[in-house]
N, CA, C and O atoms as a printed pandas DataFrame, in Angstrom:
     atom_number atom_name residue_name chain_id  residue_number  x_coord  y_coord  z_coord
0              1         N          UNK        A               1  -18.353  -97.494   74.504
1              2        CA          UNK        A               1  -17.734  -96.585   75.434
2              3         C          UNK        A               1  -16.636  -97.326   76.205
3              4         O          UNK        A               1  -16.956  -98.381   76.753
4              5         N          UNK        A               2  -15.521  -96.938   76.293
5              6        CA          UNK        A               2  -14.208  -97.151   76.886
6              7         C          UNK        A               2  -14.459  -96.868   78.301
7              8         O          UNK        A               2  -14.748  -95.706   78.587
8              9         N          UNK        A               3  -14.387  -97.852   79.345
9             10        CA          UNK        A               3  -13.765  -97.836   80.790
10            11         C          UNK        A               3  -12.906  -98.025   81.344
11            12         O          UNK        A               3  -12.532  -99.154   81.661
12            13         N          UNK        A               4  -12.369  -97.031   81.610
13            14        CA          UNK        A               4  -10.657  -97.338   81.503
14            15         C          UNK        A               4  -10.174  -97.659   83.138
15            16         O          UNK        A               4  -10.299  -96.785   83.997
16            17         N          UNK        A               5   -9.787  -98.594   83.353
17            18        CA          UNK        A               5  -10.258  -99.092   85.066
18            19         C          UNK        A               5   -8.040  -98.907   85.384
19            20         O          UNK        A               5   -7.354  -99.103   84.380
20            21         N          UNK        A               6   -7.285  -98.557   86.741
21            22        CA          UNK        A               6   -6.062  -98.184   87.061
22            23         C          UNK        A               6   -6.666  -99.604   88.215
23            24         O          UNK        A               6   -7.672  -99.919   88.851
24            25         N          UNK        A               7   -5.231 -100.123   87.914
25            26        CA          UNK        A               7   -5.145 -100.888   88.985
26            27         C          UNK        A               7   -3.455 -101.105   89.475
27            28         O          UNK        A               7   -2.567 -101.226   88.631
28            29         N          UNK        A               8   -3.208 -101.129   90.840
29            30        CA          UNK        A               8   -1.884 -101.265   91.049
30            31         C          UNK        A               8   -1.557 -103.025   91.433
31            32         O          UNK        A               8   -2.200 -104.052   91.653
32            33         N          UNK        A               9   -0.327 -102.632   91.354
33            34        CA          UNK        A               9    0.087 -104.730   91.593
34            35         C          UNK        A               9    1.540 -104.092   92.466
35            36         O          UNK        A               9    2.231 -103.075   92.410
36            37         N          UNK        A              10    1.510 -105.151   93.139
37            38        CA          UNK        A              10    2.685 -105.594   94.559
38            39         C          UNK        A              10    3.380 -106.490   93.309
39            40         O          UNK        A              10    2.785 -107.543   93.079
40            41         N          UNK        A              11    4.209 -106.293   92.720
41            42        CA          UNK        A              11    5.240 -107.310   91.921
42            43         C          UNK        A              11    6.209 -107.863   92.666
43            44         O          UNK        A              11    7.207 -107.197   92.939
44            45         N          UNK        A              12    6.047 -109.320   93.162
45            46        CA          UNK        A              12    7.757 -109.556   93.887
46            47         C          UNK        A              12    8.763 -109.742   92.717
47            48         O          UNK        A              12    8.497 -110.347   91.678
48            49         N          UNK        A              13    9.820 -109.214   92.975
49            50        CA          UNK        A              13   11.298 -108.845   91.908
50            51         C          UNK        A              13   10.974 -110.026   90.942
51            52         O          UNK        A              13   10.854 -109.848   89.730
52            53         N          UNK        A              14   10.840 -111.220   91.533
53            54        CA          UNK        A              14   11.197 -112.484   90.525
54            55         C          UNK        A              14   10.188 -112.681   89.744
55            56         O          UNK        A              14   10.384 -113.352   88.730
56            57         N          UNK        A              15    9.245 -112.303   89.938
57            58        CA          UNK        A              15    8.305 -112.360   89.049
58            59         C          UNK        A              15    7.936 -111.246   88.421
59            60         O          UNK        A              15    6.724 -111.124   88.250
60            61         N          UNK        A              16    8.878 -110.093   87.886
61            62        CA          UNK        A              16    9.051 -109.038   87.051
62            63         C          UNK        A              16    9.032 -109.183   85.998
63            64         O          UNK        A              16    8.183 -108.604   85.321
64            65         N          UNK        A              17   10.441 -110.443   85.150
65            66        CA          UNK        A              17   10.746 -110.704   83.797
66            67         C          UNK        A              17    9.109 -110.831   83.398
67            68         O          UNK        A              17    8.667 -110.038   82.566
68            69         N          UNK        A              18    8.122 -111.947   84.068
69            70        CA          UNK        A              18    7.172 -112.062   83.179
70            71         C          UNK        A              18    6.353 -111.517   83.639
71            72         O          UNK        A              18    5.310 -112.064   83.280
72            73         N          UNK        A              19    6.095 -110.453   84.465
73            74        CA          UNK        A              19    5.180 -109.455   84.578
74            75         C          UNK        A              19    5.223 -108.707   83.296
75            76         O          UNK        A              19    4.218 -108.249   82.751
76            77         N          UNK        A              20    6.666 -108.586   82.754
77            78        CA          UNK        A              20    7.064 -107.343   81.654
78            79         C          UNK        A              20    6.274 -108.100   80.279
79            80         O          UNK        A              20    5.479 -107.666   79.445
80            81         N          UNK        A              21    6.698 -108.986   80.424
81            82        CA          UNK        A              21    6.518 -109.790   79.548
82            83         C          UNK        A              21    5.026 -109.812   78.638
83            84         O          UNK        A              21    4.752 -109.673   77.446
84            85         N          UNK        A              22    4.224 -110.072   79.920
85            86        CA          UNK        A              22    2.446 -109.744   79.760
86            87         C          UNK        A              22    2.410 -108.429   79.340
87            88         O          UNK        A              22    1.955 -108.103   78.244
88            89         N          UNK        A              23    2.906 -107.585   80.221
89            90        CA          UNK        A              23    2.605 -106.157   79.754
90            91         C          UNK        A              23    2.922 -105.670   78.038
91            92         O          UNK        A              23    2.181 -105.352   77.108
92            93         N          UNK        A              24    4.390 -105.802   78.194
93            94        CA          UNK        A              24    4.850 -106.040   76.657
94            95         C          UNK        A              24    4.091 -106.339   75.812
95            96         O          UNK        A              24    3.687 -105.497   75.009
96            97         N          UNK        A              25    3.714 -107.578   75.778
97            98        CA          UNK        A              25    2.355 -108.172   74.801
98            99         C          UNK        A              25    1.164 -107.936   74.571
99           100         O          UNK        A              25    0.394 -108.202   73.649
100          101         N          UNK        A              26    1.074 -107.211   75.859
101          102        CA          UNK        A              26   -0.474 -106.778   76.027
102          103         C          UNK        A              26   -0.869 -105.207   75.641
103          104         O          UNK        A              26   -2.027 -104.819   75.488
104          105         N          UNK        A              27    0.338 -104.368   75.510
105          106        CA          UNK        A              27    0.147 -103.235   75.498
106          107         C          UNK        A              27   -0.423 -102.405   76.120
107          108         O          UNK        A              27   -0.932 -101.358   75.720
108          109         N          UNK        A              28   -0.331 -103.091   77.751
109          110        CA          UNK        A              28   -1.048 -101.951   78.170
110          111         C          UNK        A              28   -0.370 -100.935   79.058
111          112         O          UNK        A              28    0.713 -101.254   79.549
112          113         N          UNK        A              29   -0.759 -100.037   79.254
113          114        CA          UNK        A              29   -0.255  -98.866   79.753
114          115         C          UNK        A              29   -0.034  -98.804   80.915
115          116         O          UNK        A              29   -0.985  -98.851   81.696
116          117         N          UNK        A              30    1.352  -98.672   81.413
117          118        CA          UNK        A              30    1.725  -99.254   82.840
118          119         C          UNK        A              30    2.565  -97.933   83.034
119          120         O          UNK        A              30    2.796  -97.064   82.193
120          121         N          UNK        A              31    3.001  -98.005   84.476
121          122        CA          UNK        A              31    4.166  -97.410   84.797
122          123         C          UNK        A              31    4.731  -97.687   86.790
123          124         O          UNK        A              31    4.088  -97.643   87.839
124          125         N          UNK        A              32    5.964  -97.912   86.523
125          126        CA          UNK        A              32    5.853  -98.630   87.858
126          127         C          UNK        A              32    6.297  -97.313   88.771
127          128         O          UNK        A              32    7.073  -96.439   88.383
128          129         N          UNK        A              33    5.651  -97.356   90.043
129          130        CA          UNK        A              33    5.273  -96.052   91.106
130          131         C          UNK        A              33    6.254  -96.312   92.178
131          132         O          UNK        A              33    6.275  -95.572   93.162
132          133         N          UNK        A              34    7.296  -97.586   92.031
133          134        CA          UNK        A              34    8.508  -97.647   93.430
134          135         C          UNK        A              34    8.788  -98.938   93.865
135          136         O          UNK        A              34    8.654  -99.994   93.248
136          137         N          UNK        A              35    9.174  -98.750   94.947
137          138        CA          UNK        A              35    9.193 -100.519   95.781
138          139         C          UNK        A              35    9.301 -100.371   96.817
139          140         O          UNK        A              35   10.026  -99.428   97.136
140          141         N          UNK        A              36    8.745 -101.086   97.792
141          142        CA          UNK        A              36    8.742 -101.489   99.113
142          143         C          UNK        A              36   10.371 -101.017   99.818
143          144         O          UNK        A              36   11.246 -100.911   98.958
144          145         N          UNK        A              37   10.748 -100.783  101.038
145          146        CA          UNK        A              37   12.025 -100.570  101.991
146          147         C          UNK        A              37   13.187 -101.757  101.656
147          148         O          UNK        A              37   14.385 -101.533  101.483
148          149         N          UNK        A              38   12.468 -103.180  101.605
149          150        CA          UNK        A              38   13.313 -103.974  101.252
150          151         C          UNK        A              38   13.876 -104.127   99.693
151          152         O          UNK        A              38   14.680 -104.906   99.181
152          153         N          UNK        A              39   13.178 -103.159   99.239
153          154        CA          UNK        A              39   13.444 -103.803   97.376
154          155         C          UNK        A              39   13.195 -104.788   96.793
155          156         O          UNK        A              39   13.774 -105.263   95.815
156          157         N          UNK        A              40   11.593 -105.472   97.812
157          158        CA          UNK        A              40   11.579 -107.418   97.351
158          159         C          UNK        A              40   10.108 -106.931   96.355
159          160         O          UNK        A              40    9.784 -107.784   95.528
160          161         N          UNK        A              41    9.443 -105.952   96.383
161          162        CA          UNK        A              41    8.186 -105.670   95.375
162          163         C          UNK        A              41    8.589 -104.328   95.082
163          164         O          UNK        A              41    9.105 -103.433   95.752
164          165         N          UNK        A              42    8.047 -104.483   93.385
165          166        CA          UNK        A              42    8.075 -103.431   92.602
166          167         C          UNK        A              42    6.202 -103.249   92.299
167          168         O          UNK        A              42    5.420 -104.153   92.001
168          169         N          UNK        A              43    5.918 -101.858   92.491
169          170        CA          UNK        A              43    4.561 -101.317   92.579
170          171         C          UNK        A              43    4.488 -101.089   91.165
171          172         O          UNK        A              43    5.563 -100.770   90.659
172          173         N          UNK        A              44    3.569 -101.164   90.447
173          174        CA          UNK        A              44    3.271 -100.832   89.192
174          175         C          UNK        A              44    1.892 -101.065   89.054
175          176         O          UNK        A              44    1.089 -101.980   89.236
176          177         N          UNK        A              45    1.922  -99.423   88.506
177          178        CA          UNK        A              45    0.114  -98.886   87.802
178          179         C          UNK        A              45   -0.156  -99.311   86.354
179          180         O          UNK        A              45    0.500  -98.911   85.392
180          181         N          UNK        A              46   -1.452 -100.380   86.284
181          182        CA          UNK        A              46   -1.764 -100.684   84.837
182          183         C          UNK        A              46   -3.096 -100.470   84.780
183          184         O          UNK        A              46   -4.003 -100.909   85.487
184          185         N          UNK        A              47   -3.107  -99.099   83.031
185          186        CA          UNK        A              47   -4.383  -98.853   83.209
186          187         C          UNK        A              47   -5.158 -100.323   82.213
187          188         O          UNK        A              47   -4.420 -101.200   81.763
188          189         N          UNK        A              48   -6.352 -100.355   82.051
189          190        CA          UNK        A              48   -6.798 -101.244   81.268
190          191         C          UNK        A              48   -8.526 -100.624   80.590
191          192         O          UNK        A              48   -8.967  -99.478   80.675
192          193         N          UNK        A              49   -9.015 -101.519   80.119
193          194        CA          UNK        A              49  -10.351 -101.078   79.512
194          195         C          UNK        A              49  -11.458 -102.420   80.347
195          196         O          UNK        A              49  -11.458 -103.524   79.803
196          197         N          UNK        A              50  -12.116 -102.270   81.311
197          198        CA          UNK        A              50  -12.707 -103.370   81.969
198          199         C          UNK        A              50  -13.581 -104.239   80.890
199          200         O          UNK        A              50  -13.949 -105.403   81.044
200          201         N          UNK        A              51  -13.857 -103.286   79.617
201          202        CA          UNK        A              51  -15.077 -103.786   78.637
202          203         C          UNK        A              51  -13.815 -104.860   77.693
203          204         O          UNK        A              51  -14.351 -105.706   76.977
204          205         N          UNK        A              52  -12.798 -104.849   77.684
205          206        CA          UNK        A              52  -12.040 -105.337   76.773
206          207         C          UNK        A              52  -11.427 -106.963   77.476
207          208         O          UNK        A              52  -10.817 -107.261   78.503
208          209         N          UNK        A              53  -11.999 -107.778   76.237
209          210        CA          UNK        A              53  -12.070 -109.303   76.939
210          211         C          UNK        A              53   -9.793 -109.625   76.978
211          212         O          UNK        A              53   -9.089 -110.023   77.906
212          213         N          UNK        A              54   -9.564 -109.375   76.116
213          214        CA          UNK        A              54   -7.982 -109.353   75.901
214          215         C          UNK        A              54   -7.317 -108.557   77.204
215          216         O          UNK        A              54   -6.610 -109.238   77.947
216          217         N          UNK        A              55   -7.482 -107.332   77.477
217          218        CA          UNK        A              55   -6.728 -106.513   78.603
218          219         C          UNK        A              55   -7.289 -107.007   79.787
219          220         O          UNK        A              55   -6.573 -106.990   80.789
220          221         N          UNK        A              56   -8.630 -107.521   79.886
221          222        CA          UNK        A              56   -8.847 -108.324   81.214
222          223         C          UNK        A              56   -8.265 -109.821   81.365
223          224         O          UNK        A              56   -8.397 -110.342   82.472
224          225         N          UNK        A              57   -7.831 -110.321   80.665
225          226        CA          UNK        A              57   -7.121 -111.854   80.501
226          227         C          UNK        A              57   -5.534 -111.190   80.761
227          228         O          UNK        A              57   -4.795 -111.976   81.354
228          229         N          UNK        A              58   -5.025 -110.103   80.470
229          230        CA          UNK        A              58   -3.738 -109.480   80.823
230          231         C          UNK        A              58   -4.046 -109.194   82.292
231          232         O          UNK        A              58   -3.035 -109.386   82.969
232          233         N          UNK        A              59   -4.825 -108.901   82.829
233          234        CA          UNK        A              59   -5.216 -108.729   83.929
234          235         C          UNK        A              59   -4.666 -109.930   84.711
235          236         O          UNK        A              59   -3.596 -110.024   85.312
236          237         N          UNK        A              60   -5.454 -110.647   84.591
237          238        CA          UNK        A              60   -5.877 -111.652   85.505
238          239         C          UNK        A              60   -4.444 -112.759   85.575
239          240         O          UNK        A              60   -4.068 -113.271   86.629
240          241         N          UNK        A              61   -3.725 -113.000   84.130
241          242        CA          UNK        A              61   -2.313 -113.250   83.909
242          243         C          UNK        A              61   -1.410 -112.812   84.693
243          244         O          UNK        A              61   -0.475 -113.598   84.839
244          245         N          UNK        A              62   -1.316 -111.564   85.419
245          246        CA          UNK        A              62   -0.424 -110.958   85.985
246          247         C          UNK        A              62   -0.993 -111.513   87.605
247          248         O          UNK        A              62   -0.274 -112.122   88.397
248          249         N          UNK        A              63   -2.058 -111.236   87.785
249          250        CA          UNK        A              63   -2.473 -112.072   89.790
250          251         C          UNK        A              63   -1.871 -113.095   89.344
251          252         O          UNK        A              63   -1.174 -113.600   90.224
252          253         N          UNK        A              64   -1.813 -113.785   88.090
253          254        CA          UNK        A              64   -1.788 -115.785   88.407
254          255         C          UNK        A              64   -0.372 -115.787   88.677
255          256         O          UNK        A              64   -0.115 -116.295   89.769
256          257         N          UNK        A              65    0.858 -115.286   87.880
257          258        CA          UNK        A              65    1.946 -114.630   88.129
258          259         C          UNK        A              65    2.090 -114.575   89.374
259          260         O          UNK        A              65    2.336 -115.527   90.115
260          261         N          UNK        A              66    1.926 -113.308   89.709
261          262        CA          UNK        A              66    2.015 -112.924   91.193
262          263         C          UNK        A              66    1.757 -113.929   92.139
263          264         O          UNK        A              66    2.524 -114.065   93.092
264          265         N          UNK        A              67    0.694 -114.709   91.988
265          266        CA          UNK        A              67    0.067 -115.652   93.208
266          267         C          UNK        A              67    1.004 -116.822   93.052
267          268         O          UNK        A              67    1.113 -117.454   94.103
268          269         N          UNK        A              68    1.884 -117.407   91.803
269          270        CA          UNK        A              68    2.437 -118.297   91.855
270          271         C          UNK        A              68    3.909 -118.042   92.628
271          272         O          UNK        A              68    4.303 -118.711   93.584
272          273         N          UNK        A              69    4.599 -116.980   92.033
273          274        CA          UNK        A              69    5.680 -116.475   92.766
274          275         C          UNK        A              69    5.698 -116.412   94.491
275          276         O          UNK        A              69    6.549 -116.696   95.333
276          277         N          UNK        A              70    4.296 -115.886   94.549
277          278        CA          UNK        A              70    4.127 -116.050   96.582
278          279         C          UNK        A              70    4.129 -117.338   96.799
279          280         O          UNK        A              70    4.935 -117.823   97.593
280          281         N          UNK        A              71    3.237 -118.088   96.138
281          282        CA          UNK        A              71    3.344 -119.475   96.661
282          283         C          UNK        A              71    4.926 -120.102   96.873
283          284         O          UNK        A              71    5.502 -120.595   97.842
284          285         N          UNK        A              72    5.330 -119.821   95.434
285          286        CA          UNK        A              72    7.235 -120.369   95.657
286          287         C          UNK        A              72    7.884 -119.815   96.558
287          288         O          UNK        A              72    8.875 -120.357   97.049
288          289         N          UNK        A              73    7.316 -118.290   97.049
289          290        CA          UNK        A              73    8.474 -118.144   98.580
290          291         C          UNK        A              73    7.807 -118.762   99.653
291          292         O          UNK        A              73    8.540 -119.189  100.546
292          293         N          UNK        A              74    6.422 -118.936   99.798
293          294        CA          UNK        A              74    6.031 -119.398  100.688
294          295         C          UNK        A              74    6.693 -121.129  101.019
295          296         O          UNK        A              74    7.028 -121.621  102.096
296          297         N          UNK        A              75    6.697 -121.521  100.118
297          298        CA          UNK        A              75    7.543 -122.928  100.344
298          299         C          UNK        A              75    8.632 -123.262  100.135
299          300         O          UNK        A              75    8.998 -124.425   99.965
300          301         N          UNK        A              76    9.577 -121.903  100.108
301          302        CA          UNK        A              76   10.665 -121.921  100.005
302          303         C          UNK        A              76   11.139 -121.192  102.009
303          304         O          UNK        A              76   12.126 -121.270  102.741
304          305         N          UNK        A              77   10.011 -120.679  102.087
305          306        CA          UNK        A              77   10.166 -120.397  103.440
306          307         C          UNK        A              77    9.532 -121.153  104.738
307          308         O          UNK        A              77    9.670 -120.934  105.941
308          309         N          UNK        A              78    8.692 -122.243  103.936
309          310        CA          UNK        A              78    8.632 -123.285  104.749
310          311         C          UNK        A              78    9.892 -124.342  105.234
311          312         O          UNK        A              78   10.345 -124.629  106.342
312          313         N          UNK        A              79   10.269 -124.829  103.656
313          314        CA          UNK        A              79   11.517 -125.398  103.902
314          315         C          UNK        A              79   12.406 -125.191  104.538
315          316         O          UNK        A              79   12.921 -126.105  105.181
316          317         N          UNK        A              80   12.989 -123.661  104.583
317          318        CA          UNK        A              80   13.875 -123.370  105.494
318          319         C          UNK        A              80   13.545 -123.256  106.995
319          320         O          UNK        A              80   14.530 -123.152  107.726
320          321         N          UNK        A              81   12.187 -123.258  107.654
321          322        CA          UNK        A              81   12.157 -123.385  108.910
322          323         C          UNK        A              81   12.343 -124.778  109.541
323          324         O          UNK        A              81   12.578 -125.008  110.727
324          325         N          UNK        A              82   12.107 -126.211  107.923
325          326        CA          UNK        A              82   12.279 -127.427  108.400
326          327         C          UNK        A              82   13.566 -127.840  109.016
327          328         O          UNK        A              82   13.835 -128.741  109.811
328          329         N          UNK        A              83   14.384 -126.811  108.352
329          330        CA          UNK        A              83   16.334 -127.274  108.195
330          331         C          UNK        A              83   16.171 -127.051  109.810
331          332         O          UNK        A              83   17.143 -127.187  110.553
């Protein structure tokens, strides 16, 4: 039996190319729902199958993504408070 689990993601812009990228490969069924006032995150709905070991590794690919990109503004916005 198929569980088909919707989950949304906060995409910051720069980390789009390989958001697409995963998705692309992964086939899974997305569609992005807008962006934030500033235009710095793109919202996008991906459905998945929670029982499926492949679409949950697409899963989890896309937070590591995401979490690395925050980290790079985060210390890109450290730096600039050093200047």
């Amino acid at each position: 039996m198929r569980t088909v689990k919707i989950r949304e993601f906060e995409i910051p812009v720069s980390a789009m190319p390989e958001v697409a990228n995963i998705l692309n490969e992964s086939e899974l069924a997305n569609s992005i729902t807008g962006t934030d006032d500033d235009q710095e995150i793109i919202f996008v709905e991906v459905s998945y199958d929670k029982d499926d070991e492949d679409e949950r590794s697409a899963i989890h690919a896309i937070d590591d993504v995401i979490a690395d990109h925050e980290d790079d503004e985060d210390d890109s916005d450290d730096q600039g408070e050093e200047n």
